[in-house]
N, C-alpha and C positions, 0 to 999 in steps of 0.2 A: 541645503536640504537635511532633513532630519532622518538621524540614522531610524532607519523600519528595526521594528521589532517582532520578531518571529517566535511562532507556536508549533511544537512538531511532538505530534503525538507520538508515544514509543518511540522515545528519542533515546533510551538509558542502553541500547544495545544496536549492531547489525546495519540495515540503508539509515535509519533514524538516528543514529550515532554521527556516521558517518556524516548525515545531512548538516547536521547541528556544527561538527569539527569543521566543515569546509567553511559553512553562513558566519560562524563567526571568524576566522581567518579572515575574511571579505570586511569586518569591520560591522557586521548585522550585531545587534542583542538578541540573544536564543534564547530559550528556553525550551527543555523536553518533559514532555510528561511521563510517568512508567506507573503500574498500577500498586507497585508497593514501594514505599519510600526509602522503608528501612533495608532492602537488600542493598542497596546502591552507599554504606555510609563511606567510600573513597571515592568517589563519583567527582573528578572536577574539571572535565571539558567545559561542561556550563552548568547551570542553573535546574535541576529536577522539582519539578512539583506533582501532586502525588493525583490521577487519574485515574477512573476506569471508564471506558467509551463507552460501557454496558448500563452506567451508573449516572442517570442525572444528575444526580446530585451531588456527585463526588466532580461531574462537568462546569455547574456551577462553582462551587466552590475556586475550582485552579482558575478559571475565568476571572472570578474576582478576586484572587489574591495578585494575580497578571497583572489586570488593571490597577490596583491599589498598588503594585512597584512602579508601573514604567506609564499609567494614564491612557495606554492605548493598545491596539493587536493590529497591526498594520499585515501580516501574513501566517495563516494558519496552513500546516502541512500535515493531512491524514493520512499519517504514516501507519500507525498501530493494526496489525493484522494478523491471522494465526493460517498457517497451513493446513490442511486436510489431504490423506489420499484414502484410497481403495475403490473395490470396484461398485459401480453405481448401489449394486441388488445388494451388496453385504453391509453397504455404510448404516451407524443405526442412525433410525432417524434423529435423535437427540442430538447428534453430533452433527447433522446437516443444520438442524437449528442455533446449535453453539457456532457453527462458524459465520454463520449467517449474522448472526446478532454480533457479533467483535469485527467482519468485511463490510459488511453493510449496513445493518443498524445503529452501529456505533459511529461512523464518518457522517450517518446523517444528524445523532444525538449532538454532537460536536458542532457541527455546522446550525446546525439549528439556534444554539444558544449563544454560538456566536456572531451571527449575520443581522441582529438587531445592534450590537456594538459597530460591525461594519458599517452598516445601513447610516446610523449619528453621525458615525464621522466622514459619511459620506466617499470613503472607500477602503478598499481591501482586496486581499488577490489569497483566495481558495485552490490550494495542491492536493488534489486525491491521487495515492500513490495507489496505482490499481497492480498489474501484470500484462505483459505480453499472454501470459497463461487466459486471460480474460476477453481475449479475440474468437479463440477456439474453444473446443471440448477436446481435451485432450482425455486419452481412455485413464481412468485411476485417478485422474484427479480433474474429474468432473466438476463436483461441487468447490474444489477453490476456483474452478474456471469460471463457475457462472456466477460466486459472491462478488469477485472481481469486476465481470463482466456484467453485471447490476448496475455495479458502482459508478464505470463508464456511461450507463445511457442516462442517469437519472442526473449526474453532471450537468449533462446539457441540458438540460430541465431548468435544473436551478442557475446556471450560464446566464440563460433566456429568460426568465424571470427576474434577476436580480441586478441586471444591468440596467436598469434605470436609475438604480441607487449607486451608482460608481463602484460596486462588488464586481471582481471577477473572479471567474472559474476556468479551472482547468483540471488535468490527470497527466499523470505522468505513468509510462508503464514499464518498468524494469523486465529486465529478464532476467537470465542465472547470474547472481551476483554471489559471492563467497562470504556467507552468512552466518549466523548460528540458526537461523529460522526450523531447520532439518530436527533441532532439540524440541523446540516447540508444536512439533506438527503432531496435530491426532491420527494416527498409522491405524487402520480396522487391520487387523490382527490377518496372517496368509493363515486361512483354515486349511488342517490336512485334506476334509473332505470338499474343500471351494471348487467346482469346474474354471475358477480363473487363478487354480493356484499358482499353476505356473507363469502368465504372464503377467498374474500381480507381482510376483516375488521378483520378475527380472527388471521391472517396469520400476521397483524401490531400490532396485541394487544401482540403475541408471540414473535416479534422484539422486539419491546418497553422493555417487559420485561426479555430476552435474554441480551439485552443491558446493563440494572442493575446489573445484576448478573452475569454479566463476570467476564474473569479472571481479576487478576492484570498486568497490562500493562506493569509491571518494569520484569514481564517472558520476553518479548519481547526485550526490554534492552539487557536483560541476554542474549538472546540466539546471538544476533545480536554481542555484546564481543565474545563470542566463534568463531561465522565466522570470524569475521576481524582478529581472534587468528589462524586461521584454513592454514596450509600452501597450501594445492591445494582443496576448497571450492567443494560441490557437485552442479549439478545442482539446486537442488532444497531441502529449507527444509518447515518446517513445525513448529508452536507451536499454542498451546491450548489445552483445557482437551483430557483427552484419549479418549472420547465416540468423540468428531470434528474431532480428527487424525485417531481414528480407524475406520472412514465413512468410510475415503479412501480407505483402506484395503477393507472394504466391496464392495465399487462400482466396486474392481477391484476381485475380487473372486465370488460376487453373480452373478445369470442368469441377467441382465437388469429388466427385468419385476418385479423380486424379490423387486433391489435395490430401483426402481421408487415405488413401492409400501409404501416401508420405508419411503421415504422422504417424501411420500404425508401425510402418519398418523402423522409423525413428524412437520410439517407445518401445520395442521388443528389444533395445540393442542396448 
């Protein structure tokens, strides 16, 4: 069998790093995208070529320099994503649009010009790395909950659609993994006069250090080898501690009232 060869968007840092270091240890061809080429000139886990999911044309372009090395994209992984918090009423709207367009419009920019590739060679296996964060509304970080949780339903969309051409799809949903993500996030500023000063600020203070204390990102690696190992993939998985994956369980077993209650004592702390 012929070694696959893998695409992972925002591969030059963080779960996308990590993805890339463990796929090719397993013996895969990687390659990661990052949207500027020249920060990376010591970069040599694998292979960077230079993307923006925002950017057609810069989509095209890595697509066909891909194929002009290796003939084919046997597995693409929509890694590349940005954080957001604050509280719903103070986020600006521009920055609900920026996050939207790098969580969501850019996994579909991506996917789109590469599933006529898939589609010729009659298969391919699509990773949209979403969040556990994209199950729920968590308070402050609303809007990465719901780009994420976009990302998940319209998966299945394309899933169900594209399986008659030997495409599949899936999502994979992380939880706190120990990232640099935390540098990259757009933080709406604690206003002196905010009515949510106080439990935006504590609610950042428990991110920040949430972020620290994540897991090991080379799980993500791992579990991401099993999928691509996995002959007809689920819709959807999941990794991170037991207490991130067993939320789920809970928001789908407790009354709402109950579950909203948990998240809110969990997020003041």
């Amino acid at each position: 069998m012929k070694t696959k060869v893998v695409l992972i968007t925002g591969g030059s840092s963080g779960i996308g790093k990590a993805i890339g270091i463990h796929l090719k240890s397993k013996g895969y061809i990687v390659y990661g995208t990052t949207r500027d080429l020249s920060r990376y000139p010591s970069f040599t886990d694998f292979p960077l070529l230079e993307m923006n999911v925002r950017n057609v044309e810069t989509i095209k372009q890595c697509i066909n320099t891909l194929l002009g090395k290796e003939n084919k994209i046997d597995v693409l992984i929509n890694n590349a994503g940005i954080g957001i918090t604050g509280p719903m009423e103070e986020t600006p709207h521009e920055e609900v649009l920026n996050a939207f367009a790098t969580n969501f419009n850019g996994p579909l920019n991506v996917m789109n010009n590469i599933l006529p590739i898939m589609r010729g060679q009659k298969n391919g296996l699509i990773i949209n790395i979403t969040s556990i964060a994209g199950y729920m509304g968590l308070p402050y970080r609303g809007i990465y909950s719901a780009s994420k949780g976009a990302l998940e339903i319209v998966t299945e969309s394309y899933r169900m659609e594209t399986k008659q051409f030997g495409v599949k799809l899936t999502t994979l949903a992380p939880g706190d993994f120990a990232t640099n993500i935390a540098s990259g996030r757009y933080h709406t500023p604690v206003y002196d006069n905010s009515p949510y000063k106080r439990d935006y600020k504590n609610t950042l203070e428990a991110i920040d250090a949430d972020v620290d204390s994540g897991g090991d990102p080379a799980d993500v690696g791992r579990k991401i080898a099993k999928i691509i190992e996995t002959k007809n993939p689920k819709p959807h998985y999941k990794v991170g501690s037991f207490v991130q994956k067993f939320s789920l369980t809970l928001k789908n077993i407790l009354p709402g009232l109950w579950f909203e209650k948990l998240l809110e004592s969990h997020s003041s702390h």
